[in-house]
DRENTORKOL-3810 file (N, C-alpha, C; in nm, 4 decimals):
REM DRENTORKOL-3810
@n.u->-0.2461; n.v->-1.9767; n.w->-0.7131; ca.u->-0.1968; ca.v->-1.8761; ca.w->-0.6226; c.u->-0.1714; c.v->-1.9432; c.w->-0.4882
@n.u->-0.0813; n.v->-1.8916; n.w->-0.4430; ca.u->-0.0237; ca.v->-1.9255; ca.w->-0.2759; c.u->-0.0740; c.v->-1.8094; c.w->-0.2204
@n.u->-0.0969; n.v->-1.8548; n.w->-0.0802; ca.u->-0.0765; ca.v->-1.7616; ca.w->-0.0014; c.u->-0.0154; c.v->-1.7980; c.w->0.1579
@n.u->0.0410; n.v->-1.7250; n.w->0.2188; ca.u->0.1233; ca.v->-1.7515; ca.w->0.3522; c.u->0.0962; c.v->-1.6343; c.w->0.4391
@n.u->0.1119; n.v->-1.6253; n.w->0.5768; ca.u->0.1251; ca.v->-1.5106; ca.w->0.6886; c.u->0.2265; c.v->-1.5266; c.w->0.7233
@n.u->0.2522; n.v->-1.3988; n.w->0.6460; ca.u->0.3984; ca.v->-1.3387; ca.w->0.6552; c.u->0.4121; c.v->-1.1856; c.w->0.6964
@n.u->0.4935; n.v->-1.1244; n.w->0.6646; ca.u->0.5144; ca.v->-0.9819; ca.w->0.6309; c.u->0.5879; c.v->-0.9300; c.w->0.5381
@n.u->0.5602; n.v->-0.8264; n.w->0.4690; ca.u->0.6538; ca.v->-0.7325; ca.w->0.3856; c.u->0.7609; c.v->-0.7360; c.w->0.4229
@n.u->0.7981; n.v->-0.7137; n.w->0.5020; ca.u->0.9328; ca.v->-0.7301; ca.w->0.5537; c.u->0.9993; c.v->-0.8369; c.w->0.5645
@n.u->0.9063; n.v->-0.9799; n.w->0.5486; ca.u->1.0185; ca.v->-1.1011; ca.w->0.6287; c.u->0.9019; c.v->-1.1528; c.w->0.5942
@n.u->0.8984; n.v->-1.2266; n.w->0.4074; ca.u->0.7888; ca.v->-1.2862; ca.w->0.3492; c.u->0.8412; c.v->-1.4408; c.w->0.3932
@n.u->0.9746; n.v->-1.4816; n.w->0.3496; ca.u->1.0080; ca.v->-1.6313; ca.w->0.3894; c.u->1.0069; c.v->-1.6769; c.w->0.2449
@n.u->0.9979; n.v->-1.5983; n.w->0.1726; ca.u->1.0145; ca.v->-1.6930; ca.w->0.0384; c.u->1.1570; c.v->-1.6911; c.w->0.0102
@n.u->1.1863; n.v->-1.7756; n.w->-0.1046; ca.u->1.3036; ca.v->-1.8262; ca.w->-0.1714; c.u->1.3182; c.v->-1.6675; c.w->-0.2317
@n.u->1.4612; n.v->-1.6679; n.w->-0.2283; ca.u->1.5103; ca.v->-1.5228; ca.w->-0.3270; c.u->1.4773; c.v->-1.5458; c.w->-0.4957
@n.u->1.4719; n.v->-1.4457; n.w->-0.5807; ca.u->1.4327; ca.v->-1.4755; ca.w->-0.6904; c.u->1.3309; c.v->-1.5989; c.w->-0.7032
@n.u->1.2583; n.v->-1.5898; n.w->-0.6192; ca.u->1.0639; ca.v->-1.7111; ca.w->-0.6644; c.u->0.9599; c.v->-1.6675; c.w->-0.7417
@n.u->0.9536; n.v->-1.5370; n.w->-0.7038; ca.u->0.8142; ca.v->-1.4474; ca.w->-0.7623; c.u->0.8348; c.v->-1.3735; c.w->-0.8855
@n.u->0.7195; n.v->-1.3588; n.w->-0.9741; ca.u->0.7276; ca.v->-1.3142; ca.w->-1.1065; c.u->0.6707; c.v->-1.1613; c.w->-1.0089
@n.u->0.6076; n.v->-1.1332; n.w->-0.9453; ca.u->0.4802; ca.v->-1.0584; ca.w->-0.9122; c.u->0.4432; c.v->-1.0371; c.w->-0.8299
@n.u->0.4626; n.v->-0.8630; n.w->-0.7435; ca.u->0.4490; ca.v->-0.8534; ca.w->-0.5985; c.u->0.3030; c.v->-0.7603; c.w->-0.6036
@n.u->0.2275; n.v->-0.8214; n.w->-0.5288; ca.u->0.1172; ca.v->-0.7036; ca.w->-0.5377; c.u->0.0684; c.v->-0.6658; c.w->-0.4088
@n.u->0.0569; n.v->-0.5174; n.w->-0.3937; ca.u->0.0032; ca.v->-0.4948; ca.w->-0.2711; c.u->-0.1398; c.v->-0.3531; c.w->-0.3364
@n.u->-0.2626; n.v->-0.4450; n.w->-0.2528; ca.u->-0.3471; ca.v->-0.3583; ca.w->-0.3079; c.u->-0.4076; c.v->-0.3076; c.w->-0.1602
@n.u->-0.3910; n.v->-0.1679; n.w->-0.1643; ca.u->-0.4220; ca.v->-0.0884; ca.w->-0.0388; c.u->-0.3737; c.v->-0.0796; c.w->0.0604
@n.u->-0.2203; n.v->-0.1212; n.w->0.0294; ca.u->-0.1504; ca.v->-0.2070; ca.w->0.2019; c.u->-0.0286; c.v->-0.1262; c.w->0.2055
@n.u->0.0538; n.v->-0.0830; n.w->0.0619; ca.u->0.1717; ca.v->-0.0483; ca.w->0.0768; c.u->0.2251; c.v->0.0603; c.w->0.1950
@n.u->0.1463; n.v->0.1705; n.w->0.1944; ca.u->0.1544; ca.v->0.2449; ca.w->0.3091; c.u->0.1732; c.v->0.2094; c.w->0.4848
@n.u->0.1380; n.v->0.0995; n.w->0.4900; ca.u->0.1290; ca.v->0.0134; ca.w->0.5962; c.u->0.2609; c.v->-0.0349; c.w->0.6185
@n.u->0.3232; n.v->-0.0719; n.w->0.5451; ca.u->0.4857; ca.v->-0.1048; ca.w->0.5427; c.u->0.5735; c.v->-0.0433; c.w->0.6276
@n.u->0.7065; n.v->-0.1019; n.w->0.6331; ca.u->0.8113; ca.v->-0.0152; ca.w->0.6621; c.u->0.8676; c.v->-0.0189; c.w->0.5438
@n.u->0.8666; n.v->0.0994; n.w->0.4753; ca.u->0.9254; ca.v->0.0820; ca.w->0.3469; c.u->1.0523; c.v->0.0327; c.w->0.2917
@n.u->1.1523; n.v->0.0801; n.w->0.3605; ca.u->1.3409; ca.v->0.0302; ca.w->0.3502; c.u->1.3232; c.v->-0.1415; c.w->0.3315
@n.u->1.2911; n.v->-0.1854; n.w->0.4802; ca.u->1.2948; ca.v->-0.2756; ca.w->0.4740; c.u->1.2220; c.v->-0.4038; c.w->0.3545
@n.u->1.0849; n.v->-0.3056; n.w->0.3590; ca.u->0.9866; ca.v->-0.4193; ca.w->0.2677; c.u->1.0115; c.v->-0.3854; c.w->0.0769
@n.u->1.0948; n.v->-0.3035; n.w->0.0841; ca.u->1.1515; ca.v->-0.3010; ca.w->-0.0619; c.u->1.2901; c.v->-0.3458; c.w->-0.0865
@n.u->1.3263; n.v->-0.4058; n.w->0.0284; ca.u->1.4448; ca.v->-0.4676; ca.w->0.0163; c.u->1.4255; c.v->-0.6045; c.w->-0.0068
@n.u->1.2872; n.v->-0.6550; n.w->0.0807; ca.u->1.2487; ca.v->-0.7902; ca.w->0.0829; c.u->1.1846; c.v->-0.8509; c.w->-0.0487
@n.u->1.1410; n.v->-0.7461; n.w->-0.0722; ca.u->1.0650; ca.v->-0.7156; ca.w->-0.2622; c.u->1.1434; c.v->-0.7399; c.w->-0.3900
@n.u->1.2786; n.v->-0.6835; n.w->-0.3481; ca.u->1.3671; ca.v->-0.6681; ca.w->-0.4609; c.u->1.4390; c.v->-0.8121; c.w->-0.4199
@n.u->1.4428; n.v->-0.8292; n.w->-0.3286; ca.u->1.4826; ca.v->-0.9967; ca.w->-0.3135; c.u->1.4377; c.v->-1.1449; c.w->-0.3264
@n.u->1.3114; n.v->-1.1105; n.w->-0.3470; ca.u->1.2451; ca.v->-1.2303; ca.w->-0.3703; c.u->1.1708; c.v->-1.1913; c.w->-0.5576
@n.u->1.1794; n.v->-1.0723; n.w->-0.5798; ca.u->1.1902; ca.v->-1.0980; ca.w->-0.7291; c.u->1.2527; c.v->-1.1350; c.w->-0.8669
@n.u->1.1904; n.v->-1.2343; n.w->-0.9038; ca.u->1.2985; ca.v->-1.2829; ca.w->-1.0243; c.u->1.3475; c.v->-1.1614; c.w->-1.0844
@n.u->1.4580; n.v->-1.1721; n.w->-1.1728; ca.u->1.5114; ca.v->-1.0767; ca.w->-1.2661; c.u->1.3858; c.v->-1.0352; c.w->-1.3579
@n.u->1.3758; n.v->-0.8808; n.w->-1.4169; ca.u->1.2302; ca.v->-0.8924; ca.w->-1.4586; c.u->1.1142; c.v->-0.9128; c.w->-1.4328
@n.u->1.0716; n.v->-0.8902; n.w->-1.2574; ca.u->0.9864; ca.v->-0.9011; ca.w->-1.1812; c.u->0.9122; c.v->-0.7594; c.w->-1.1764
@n.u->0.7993; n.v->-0.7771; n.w->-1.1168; ca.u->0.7300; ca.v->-0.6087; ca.w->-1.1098; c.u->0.6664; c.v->-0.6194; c.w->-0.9570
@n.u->0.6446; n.v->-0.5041; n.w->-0.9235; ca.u->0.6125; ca.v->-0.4456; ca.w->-0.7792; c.u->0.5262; c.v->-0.3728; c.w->-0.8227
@n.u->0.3474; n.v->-0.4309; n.w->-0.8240; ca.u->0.2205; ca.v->-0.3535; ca.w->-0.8223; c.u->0.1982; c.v->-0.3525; c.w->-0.7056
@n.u->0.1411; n.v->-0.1498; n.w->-0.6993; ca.u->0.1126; ca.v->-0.1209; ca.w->-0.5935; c.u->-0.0438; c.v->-0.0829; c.w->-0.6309
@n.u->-0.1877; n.v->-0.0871; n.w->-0.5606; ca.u->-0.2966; ca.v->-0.0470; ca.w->-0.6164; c.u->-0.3335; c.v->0.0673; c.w->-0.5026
@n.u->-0.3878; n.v->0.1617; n.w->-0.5568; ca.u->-0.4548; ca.v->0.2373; ca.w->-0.4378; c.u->-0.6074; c.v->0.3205; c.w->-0.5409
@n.u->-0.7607; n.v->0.2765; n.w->-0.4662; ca.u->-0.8482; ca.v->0.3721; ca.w->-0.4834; c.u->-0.8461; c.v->0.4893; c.w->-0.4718
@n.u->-0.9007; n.v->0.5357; n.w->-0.5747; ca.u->-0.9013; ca.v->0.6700; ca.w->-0.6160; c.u->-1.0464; c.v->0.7237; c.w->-0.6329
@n.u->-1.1015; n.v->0.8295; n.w->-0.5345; ca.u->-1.2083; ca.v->0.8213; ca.w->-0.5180; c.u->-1.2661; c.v->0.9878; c.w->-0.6541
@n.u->-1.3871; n.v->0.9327; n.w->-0.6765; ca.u->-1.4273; ca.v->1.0896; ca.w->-0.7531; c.u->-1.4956; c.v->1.1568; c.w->-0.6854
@n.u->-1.4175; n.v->1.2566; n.w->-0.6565; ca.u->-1.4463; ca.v->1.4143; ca.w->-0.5520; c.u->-1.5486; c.v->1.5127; c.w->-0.6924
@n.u->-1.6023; n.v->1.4626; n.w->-0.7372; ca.u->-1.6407; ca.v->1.5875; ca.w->-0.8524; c.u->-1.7433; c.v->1.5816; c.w->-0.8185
@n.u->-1.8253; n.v->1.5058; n.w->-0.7263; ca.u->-1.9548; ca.v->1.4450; ca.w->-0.7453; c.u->-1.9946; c.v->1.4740; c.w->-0.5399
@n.u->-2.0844; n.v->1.5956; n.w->-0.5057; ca.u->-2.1019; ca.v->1.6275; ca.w->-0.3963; c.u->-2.0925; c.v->1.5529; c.w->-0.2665
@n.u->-2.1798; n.v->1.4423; n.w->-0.2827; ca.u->-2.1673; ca.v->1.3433; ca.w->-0.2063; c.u->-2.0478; c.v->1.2896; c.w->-0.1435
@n.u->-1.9644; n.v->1.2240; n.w->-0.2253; ca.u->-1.8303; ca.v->1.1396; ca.w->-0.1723; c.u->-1.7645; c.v->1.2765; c.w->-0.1814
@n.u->-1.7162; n.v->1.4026; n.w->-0.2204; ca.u->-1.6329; ca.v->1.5325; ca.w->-0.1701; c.u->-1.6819; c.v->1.5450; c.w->-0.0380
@n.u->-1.8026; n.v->1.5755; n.w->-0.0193; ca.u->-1.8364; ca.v->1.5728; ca.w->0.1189; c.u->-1.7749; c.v->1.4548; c.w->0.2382
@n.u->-1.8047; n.v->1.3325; n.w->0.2154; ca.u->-1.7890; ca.v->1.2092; ca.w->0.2553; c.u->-1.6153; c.v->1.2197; c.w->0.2990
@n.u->-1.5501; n.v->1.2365; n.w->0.1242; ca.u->-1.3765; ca.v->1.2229; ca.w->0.2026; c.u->-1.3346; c.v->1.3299; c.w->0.3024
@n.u->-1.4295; n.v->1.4330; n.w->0.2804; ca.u->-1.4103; ca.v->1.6090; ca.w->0.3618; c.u->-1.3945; c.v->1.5202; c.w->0.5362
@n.u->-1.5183; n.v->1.4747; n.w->0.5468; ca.u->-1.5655; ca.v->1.4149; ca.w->0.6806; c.u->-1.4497; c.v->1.3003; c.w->0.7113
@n.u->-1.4653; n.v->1.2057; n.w->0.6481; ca.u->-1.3552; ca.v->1.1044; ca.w->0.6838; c.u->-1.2080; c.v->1.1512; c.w->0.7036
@n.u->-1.1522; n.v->1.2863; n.w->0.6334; ca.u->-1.0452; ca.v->1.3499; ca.w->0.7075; c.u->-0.9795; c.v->1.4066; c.w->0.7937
@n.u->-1.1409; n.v->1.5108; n.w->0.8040; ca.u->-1.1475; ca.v->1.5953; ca.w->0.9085; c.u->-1.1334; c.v->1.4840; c.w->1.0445
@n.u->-1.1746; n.v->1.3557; n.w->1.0502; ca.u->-1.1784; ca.v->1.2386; ca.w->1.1884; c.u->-1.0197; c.v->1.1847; c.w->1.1512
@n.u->-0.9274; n.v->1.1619; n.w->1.0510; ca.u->-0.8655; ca.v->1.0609; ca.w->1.0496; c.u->-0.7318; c.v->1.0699; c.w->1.1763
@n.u->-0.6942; n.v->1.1935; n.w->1.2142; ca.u->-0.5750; ca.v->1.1944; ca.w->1.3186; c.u->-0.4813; c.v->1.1736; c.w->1.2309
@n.u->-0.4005; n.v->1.0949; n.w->1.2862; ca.u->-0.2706; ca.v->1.0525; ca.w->1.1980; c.u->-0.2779; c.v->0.9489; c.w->1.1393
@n.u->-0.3802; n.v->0.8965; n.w->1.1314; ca.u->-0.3904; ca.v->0.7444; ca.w->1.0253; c.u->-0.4422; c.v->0.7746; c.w->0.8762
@n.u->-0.4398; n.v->0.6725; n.w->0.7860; ca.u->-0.4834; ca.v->0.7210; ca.w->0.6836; c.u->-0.6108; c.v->0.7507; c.w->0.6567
@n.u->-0.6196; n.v->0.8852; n.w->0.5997; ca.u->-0.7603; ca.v->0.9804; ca.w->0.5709; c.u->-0.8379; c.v->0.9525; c.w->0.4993
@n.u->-0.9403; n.v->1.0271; n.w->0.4991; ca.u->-1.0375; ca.v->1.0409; ca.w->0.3807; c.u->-0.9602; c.v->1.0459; c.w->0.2825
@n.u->-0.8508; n.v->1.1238; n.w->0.2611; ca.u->-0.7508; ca.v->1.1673; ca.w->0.1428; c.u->-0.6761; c.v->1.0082; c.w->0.1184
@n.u->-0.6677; n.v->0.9410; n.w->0.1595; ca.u->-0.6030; ca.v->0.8314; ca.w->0.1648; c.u->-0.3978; c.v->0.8466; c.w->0.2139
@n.u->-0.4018; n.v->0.9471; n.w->0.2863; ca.u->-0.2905; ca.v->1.0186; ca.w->0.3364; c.u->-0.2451; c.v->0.9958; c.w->0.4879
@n.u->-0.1878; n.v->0.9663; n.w->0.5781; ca.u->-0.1748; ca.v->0.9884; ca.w->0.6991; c.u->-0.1353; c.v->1.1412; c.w->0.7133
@n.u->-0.1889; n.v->1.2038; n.w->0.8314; ca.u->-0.1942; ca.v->1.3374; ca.w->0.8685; c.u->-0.0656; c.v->1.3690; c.w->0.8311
@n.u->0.0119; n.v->1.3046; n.w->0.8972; ca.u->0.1858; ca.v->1.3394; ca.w->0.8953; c.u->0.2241; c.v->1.3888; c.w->0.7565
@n.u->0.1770; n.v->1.2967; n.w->0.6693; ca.u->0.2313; ca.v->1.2948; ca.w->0.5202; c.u->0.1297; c.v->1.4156; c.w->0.4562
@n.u->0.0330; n.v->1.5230; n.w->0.4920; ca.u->-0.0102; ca.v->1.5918; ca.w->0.4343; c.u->0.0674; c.v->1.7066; c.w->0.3958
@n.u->0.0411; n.v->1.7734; n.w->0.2728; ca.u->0.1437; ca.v->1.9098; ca.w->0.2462; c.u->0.0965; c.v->2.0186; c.w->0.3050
END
């Protein structure tokens, strides 16, 4: 594995280099237009774009409580819900 400091947006790799884009917990963080343009450009033909995001279990008092709290504080950043305020329905 490589790794570089870069951005989603303006990775610096060769077009068609990567078998395999992964962003685990980050995608939201993006500017999306741009960083799926940069995505679809540096993936070989037959490339994939994993995105990962935790998924917490609310069934269970404790962490329902826990994401309740971490939302109710988040403002406009991402929540307990794993949502930015903006993006809530």
């Amino acid at each position: 594995m490589t790794t570089l400091a870069s951005t989603a947006e303006a990775t610096g790799l060769d077009a068609g280099s990567v078998d395999t884009v992964i962003a685990a917990q980050a995608f939201h963080w993006f500017d999306p237009n741009p960083a799926l343009a940069e995505i679809r450009r540096i993936l070989r033909p037959g490339g994939h774009l994993v995105c990962v995001w935790n998924v917490r279990d609310t069934s269970r008092p404790f962490m329902r409580e826990f994401t309740e709290l971490m939302g109710a504080h988040a403002g406009d950043t991402a929540g307990g819900d794993g949502m930015a305020a903006s993006n809530r329905p």
